[in-house]
C-alpha positions as a Python dict, from the first residue, in 0.01 Angstrom:
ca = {
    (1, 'X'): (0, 0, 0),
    (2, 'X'): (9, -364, -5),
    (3, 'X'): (353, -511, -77),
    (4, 'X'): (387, -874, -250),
    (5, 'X'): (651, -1127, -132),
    (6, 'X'): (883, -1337, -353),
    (7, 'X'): (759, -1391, -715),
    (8, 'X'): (407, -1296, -640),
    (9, 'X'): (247, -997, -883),
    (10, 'X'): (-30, -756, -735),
    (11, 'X'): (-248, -652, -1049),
    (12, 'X'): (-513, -434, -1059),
    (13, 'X'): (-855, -548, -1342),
    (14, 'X'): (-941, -318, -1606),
    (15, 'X'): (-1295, -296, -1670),
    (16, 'X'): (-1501, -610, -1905),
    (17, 'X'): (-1621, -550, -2213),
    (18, 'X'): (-1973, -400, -2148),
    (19, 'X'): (-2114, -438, -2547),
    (20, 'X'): (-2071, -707, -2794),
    (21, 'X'): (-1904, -734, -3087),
    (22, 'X'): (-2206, -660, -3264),
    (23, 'X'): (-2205, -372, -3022),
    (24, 'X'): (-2550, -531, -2775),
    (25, 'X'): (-2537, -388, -2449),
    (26, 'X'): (-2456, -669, -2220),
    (27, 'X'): (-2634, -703, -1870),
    (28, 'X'): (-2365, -745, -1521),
    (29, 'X'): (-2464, -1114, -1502),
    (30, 'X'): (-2349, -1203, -1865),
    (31, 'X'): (-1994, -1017, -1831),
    (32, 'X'): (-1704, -1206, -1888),
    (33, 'X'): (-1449, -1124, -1641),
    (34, 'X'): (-1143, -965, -1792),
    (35, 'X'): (-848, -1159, -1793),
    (36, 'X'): (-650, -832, -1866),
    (37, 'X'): (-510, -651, -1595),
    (38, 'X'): (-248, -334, -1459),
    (39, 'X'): (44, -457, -1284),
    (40, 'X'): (9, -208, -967),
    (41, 'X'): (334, -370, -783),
    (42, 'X'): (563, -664, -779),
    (43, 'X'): (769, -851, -541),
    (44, 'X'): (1128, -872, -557),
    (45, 'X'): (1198, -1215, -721),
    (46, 'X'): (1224, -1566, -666),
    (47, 'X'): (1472, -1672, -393),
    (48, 'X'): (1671, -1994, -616),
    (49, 'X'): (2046, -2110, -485),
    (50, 'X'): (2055, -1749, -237),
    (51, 'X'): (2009, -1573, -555),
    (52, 'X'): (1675, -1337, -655),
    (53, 'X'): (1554, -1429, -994),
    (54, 'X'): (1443, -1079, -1145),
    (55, 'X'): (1075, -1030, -1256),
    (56, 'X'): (995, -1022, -1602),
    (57, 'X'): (696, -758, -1577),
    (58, 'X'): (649, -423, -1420),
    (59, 'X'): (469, -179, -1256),
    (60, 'X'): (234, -51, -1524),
    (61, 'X'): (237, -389, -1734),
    (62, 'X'): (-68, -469, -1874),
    (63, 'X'): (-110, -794, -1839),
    (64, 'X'): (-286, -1139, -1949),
    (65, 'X'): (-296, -1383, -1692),
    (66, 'X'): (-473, -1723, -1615),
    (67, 'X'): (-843, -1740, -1569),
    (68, 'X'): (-855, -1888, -1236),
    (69, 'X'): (-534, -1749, -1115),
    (70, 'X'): (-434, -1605, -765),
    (71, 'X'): (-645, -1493, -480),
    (72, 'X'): (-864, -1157, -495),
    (73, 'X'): (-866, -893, -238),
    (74, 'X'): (-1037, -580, -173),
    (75, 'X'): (-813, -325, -54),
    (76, 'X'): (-914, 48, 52),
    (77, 'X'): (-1235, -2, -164),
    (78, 'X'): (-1005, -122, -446),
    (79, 'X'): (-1055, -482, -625),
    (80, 'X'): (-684, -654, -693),
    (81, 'X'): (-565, -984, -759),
    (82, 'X'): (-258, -1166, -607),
    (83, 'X'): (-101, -1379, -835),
    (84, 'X'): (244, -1556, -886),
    (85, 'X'): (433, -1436, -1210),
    (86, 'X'): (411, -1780, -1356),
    (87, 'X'): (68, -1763, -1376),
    (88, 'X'): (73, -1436, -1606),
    (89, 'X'): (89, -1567, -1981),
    (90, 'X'): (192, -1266, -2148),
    (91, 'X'): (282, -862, -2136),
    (92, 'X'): (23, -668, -2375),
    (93, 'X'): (139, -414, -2585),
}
């Protein structure tokens, strides 16, 4: 399993909406990527004055985070995203 360093947040995309609100079947290409995700594993904090600052999320968070945030990888066939914390904007519930 991958393993993130420092503050950095590996987070896993649940799937886009595939209807409408009006409930239209929406094609691939006109999918809006889902900026809701699974926190699937975290680093162990920031490093500030030879002190870790704890995370504030999870494994198993749900997550919103930034649009263009962090870097995606594919992993064993799996689709993540490698983000720092700061760039996650809130902990859905």
């Amino acid at each position: 399993m991958l393993k993130p360093l420092e503050d950095r947040v590996i987070i896993k995309l649940l799937e886009a909406q595939e209807t409408s609100k009006g409930g239209i079947l929406l094609p691939t290409s006109a999918q809006e990527k889902s900026s809701v995700a699974e926190v699937v594993a975290i680093g162990p904090g920031k490093l500030v004055d030879g002190k870790y600052v704890p995370m504030n999320v999870k494994v198993g968070d749900k997550v919103l985070f930034s649009k263009y945030a962090g870097t995606e990888i594919k992993y064993e066939g799996v689709e993540y995203s490698i983000l720092k914390q700061e760039d996650i904007l809130a902990i859905v519930e």
